[in-house]
N, C-alpha and C positions, 0 to 999 in steps of 0.2 A: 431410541431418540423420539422425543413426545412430539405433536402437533407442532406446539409453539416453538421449536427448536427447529423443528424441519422450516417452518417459515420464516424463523429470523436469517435462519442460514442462504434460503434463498434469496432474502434479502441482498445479503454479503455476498454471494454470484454476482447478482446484478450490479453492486459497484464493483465490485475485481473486474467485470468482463470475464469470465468465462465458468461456464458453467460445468461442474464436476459430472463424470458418469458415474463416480463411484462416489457420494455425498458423505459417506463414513469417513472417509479420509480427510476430510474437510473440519467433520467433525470431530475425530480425532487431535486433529491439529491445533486445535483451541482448545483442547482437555487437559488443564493445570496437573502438576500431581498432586497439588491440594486437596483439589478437587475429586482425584482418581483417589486416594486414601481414602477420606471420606464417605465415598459413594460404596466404595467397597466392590463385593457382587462380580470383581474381573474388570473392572472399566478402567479402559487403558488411556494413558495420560501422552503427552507430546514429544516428552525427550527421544526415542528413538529418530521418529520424523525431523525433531531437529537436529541430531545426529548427521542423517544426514542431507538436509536442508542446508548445513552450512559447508558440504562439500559441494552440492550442486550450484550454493550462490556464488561459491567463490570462482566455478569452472565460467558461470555467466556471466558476472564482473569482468575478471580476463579479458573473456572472449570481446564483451561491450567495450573494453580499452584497445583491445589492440584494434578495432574496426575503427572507432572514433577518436584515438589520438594516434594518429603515423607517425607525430614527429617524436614522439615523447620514446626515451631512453628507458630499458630495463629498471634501472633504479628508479626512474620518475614514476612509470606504471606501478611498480610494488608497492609506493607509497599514496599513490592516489587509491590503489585498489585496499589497502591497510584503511584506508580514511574512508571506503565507502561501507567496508562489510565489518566495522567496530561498533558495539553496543550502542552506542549515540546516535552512528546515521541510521544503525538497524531499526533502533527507536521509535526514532522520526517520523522514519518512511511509514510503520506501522500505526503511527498516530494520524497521518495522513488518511489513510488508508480505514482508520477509526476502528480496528480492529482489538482495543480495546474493550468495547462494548461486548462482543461474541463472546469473548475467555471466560470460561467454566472456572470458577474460584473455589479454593474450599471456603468456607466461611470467615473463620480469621483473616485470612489471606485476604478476601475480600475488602473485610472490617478496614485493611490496614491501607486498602488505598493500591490492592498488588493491579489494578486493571491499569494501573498508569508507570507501574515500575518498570526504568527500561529495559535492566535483565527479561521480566515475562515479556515484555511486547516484543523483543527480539530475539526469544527464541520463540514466541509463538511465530512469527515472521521467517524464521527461517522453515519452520514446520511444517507452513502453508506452503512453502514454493514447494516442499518434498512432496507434499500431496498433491499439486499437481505435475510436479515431477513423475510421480507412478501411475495418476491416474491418465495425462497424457504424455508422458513421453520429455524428454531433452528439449525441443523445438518448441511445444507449448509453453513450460517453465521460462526457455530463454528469453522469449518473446513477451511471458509476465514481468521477468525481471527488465528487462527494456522498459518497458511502460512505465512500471512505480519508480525507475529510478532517473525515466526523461526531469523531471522538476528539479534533481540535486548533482547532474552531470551537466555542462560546459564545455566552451570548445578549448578551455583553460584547464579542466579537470573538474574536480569536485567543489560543488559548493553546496551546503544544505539551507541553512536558516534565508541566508540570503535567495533563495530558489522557492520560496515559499509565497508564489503569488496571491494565495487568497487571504493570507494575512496582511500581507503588504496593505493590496486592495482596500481589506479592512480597516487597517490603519488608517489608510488616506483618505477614506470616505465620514470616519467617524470628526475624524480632525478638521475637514474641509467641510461638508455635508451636515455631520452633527446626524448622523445613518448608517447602519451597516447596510452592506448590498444581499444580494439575496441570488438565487439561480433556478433556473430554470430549465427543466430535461427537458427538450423540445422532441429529440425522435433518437431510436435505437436501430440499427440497419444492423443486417450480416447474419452470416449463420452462430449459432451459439456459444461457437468457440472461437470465433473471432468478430466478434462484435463493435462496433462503431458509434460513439455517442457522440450527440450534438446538445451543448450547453449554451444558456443564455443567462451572461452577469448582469441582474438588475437592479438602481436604485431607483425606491421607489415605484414610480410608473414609467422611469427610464429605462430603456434597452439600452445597456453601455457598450456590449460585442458579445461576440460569439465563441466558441471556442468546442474543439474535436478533440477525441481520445479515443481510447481501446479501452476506457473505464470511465464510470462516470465522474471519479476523482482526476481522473488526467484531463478528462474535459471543462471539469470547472478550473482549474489549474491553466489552462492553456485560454479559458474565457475571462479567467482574472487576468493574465498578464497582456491578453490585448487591450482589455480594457486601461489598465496602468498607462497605457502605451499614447492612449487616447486625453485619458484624463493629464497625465503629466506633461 
């Protein structure tokens, strides 16, 4: 893994909130097999990890349903948890998340636009929870998947597109303003594997509110939607 690879990826810690001890697996997880064909030489690509990435999402879904919906009936969890861990919200969340940008392409792949396709994005998505699945443990993983999946769960169940405060945000401010808003990382607290951001949604030279995460995507998420809250 060259220079520029170890720093974009640090990068990508810093918005996930939590930082790998073991950075291979990180970067493994974003290794296309486009990409892994290609490069040849033994470099190993993502499907394992997503393997089993999508047994560990599924144990964390569950678990994040039966804690925050008590009333909901067997059939009703099955199917909210079918709606959260399907290619689409898998997508999503991964587009949020801008994970996108990190994935190792083979070149075609690239050509064709595969950094936005939501087959890659969700399995890169699930590849990543497995990596920090192994690198730390049940507890760390559940607690990631808690976080990126606070914006598309409800006290109703699932909602995605509609959960998407900084879109919204955008929308309102271009429409009313004739401006997109803009954010601001004001401070990072915690130890490294549970870290704490504080975001600030700006237009302009407005300070519109404030908003906290465990990533600095859940913070701007949670700083668009007080904002909205303000503005509407």
């Amino acid at each position: 893994m060259d220079i520029n690879r170890q720093e974009a990826l640090r990068t990508l810690e810093e918005d996930l909130g939590y930082l790998f001890e073991q950075p291979q697996l990180l970067n493994k997880a974003l290794v296309h097999s486009s990409y892994a064909n290609e490069a040849g030489n033994g470099t190993e690509h993502n499907e394992r990890l997503e393997f089993l990435g999508d047994s560990v999402l599924g144990l964390c879904v569950a678990t994040l349903l039966f804690e925050l919906e008590p009333k909901q009936n067997e059939g009703d969890m099955s199917r909210t948890r079918a709606h959260l861990v399907k290619e689409e919200t898998l997508a999503y969340v991964a587009r949020t998340l801008g994970l996108g940008a990190y994935i190792q392409l083979g070149r075609g792949e690239a050509q064709s636009g595969g950094a936005n396709k939501p087959s890659i994005l969700a399995d890169a998505l699930e590849a990543l929870i497995a990596a920090i699945y192994l690198d730390g443990g049940f507890e760390l993983a559940y607690r990631f998947v808690e976080s990126i999946y606070g914006p598309v769960i409800d006290e109703s169940g699932a909602e995605v597109i509609s959960k998407d405060y900084k879109t919204k945000l955008q929308e309102f401010c271009q429409s009313r303003y004739k401006q997109a808003p803009a954010y601001k990382h004001l401070e990072a607290t915690g130890p490294d594997h549970d870290r704490s951001f504080v975001v600030e949604a700006v237009l302009g030279n407005r300070a519109l509110a404030r908003g906290r995460g465990r990533s600095k995507k859940e913070a701007e998420q949670d700083a668009a939607r007080h904002a909205l809250e303000i503005l509407e």
